[in-house]
N, C-alpha and C positions, 0 to 999 in steps of 0.2 A: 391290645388288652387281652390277657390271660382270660381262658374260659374252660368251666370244670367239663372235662369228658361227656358227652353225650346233651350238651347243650351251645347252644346258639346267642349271639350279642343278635336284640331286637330294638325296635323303637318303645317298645315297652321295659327295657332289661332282659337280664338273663331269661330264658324259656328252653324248655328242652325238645331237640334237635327236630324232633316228626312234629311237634304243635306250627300251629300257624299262627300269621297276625292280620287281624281282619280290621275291618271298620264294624262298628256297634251296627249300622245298617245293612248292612251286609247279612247279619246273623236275626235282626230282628224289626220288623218295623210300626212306626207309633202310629198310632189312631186316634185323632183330639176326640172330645164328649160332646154334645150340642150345647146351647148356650141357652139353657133356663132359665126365664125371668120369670115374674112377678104373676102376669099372666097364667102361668101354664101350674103355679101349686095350688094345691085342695089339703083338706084338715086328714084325708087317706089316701087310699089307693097304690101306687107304687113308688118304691123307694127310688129317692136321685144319691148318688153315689156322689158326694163334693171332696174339695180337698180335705177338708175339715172331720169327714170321715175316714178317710186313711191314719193308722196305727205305724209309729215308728217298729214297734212288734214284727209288721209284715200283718197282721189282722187289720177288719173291717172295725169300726166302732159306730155302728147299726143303733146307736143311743136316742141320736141327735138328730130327726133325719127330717126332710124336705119330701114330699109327696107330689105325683101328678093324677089325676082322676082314672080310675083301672079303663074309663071306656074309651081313654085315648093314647092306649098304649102304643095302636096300628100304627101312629104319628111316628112313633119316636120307636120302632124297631129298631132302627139301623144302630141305636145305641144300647142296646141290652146286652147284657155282660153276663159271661157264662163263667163256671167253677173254673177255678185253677187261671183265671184272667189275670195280667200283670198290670198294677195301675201304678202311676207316681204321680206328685203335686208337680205340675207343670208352670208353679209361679210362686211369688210370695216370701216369706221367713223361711216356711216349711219345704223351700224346693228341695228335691232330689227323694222326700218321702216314700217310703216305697210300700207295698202292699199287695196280696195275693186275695182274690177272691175265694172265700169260703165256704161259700154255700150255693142252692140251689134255687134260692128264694129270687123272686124278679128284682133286679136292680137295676139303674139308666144309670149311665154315664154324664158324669157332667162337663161343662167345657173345662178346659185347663186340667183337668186328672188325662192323664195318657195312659194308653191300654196297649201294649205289647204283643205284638202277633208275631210270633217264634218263626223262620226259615227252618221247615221240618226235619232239614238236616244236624239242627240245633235242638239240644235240649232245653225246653222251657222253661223249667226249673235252672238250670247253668244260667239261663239270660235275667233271670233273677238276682241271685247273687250277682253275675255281671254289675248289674245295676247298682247295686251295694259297693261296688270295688272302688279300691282306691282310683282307677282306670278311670272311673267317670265320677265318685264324690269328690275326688280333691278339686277338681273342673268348679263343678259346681259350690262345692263351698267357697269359692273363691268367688262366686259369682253372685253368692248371697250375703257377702263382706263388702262388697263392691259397685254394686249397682242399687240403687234404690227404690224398683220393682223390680228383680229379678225374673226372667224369665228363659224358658226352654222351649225348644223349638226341632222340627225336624232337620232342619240343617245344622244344628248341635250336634246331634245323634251322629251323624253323616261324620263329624269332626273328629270323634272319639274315635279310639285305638283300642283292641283289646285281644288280647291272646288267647287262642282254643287248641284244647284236647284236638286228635288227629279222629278220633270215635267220637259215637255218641256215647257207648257204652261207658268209657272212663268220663266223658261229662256227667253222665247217670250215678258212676262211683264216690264222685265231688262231692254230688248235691247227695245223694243220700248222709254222708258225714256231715253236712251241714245242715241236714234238715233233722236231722237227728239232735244237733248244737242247739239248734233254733226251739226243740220238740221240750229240752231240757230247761231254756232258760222261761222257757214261756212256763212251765209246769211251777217253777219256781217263783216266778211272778202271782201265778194262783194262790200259790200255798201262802205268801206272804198277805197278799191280797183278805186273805180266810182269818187269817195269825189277827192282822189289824184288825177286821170287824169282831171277833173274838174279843180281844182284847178292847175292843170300844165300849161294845155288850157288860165285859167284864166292870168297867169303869161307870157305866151307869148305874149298876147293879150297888158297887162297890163304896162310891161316892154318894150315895141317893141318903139324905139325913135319915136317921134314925130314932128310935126312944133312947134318950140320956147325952146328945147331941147338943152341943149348945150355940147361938148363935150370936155372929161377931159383925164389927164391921171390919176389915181387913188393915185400916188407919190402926185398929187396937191391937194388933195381933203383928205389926211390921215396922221395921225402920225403914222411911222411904228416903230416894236420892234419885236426883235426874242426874243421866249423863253431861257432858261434855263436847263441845265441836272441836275435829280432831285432823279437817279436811288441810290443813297447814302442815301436817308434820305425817302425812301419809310417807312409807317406804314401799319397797319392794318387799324385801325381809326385813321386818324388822322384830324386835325382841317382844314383844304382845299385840295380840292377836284384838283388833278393834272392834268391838260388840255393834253394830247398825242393825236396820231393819234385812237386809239383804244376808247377814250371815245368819243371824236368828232364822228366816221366812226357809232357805235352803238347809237347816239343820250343821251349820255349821260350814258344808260346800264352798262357800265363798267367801273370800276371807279378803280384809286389808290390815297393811302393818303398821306399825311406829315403832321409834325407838324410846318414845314419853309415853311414860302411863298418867294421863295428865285426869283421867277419872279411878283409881283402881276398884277391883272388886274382888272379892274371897272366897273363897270357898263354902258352897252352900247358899249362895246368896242368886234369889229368882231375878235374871232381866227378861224385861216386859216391853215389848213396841209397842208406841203411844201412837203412833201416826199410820196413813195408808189409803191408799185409793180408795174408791168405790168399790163395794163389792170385792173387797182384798183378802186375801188368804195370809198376810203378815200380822194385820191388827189382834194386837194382845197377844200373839203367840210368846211362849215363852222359852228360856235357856236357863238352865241349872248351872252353876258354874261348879263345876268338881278338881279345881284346882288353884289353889294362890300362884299370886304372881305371873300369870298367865296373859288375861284379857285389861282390857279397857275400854272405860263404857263411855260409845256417842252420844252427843243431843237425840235429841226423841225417842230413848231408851232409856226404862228405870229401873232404879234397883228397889229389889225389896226383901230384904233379911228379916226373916222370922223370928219369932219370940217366944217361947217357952211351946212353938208348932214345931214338928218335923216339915223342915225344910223339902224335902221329895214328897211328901203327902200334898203340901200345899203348893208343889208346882203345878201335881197332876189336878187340883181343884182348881187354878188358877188357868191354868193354860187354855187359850181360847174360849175362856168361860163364856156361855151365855148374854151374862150382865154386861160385859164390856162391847159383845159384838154386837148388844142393841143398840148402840151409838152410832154404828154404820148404817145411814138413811138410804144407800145404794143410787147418792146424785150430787155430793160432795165430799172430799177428802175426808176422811175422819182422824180428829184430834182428842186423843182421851186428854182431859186435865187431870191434875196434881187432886184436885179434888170426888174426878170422878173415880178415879184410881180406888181412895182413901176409903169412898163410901161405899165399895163395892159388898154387898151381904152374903157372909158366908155360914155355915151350919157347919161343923166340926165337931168329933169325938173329940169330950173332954179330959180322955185318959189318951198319953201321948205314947201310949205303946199300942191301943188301938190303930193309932194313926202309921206307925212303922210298920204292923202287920198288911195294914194295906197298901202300901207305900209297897211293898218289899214285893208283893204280889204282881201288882202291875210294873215294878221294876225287872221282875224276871220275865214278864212276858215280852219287855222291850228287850232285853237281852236277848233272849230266843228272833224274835225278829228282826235286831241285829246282825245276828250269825245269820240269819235267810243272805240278808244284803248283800253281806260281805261273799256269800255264798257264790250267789247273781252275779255280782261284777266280779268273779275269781269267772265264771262260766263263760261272759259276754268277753272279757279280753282274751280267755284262751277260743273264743270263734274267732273273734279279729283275725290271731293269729293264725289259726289255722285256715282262714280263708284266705290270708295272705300267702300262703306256703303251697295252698290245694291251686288256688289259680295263675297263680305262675311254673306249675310243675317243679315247685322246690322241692316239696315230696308228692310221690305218685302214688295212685291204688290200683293198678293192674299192671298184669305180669307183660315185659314190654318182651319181643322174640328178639 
């Protein structure tokens, strides 16, 4: 096998000729968390650090958290976790999660989160990323497709292969261009984060009735239609795109095909998920359709074309309204009917240029927070890539003699 000048054929691929190939334990070794039960939480006192707190981000999410009494912290020294600590889910859906301690606040480790103690010959930051690498997620994804409790262990670790800089100083080179990748996309996740409650603020503001408002029942104001069952004539690709509760709930994200539009739907016309767990984030969300010929629409999704309303005014009134998510008792599936749909009570400007101006406002703000997205995931593929390229010395950051 032909190999370019100043690089080496490894068990990893190509690397260049001074790096070496080590074992992931070689460069870093894990530390389980203790195993908190029941017993040991209080209503405060100090924070337990579970999977469930680790951020695909690399942040803590400090929201949600599990406490032990502050007078028995003595107990459980040996698991406190200091800034710049490396922790991953060590089990579950979420394996391979990864995450950097942020602060300096007291935190305990819990079991199954692993904590990372760098070989000081190794940059801490590098065994970070590491972690992140295809070198150990492809392992692990493979093991979270596969196993029905996944788990990670120190002779895992032990297993995995993975290539280093011959310095620490070009380790140190890596990670600052990646920590810089990571500094950009998280800033970006902020701002979008800001953009929506903005934009929510704006919508309550916006949509809140008014004097000269009049009020409807949503049966008066709409042509309604239930979908369709479509689960016979599913493709791969096929020529329109099938409306369910799953492409509605991810914005479109997830999609199945047909080559039968055996419901159609047109342009401007609101679908509506009638069904959904407990405590579901799909019930009643809705999808604008801004194109004929396009979709078609499943069972337990309906359509609803407006009537002398602006169609965009009345998605954003409709859209996870209130009214409909009272139906979720959060202890059975919720099923909106045909009739609870119809009764639904709306307040609406009676002048339908009222209804465009508003409509147009919160459509520009969705716009704007579109371009954020598209923004983000233009940022997060080119880290992929440049983490692909920075740790296998496809491209280098310091001057080699």
């Amino acid at each position: 096998m032909l190999v370019d000048k100043g690089y080496k054929q490894s068990e990893v691929g190509k690397i260049p000729i001074d790096w070496e190939v080590k074992r992931f334990t070689d460069c870093a070794n894990l530390k389980h968390g203790f195993q908190f039960r029941e017993e040991h939480f209080s209503q405060t006192g100090v924070k337990i650090i579970k999977i469930g707190n680790l951020k695909y981000s690399g942040e803590l999410d400090l929201e949600k958290i599990t406490f032990v009494p502050s007078e028995q912290l003595s107990k459980f020294s040996n698991f406190l976790l200091n800034r710049g600590d490396i922790l991953m889910a060590l089990t579950g859906a979420t394996l391979g999660k990864t995450s950097i301690v942020n602060t300096d606040e007291l935190l305990l480790q819990n079991y199954r989160v692993g904590n990372f103690y760098n070989n000081p010959k190794y940059s801490k930051n590098y065994i970070y990323y590491l972690l992140q690498s295809k070198f150990i997620q492809k392992t692990i994804n493979k093991l979270v497709n596969e196993a029905a409790q996944p788990n990670l262990g120190k002779g895992d670790f032990d297993k995995f292969i993975v290539p280093i800089p011959p310095t620490i100083t070009e380790q140190n080179e890596i990670t600052t261009v990646l920590i810089n990748a990571d500094s950009l996309i998280s800033n970006l996740k902020k701002l979008i984060d800001k953009k929506r409650k903005i934009k929510q603020g704006a919508m309550q503001q916006l949509l809140k009735p008014k004097m000269g408002w009049e009020e409807n029942k949503l049966g008066d104001i709409v042509i309604y239609k239930n979908g369709k069952a479509h689960e016979n004539c599913v493709v791969d690709n096929g020529e329109y795109i099938i409306v369910n509760s799953k492409f509605i709930s991810t914005d479109g994200n997830i999609a199945k095909y047909s080559n039968s539009q055996l419901c159609p739907v047109s342009k401007d016309e609101i679908l509506m998920v009638l069904s959904d767990i407990p405590n579901g984030k799909a019930i009643a969300k809705c999808f604008l359709v801004e194109k004929d010929n396009k979709y078609t629409l499943n069972q337990r999704i309906c359509s609803l074309k407006s009537i002398n309303t602006d169609p965009k005014f009345l998605f954003y009134l409709l859209n996870r309204n209130p009214y409909f998510l009272s139906f979720d008792d959060g202890a059975k599936q919720t099923n909106l009917r045909n009739i609870d749909v119809l009764n639904c009570p709306l307040t609406i400007p009676s002048n339908i240029e009222e209804q465009i101006i508003i409509s147009n406002i919160l459509s520009d703000m969705d716009s704007e927070i579109s371009l954020l997205e598209e923004k983000l995931t233009k940022a997060q593929l080119i880290k992929q890539g440049m983490m692909q390229n920075l740790l296998t010395g496809k491209i280098r950051l310091v001057c080699q003699k």
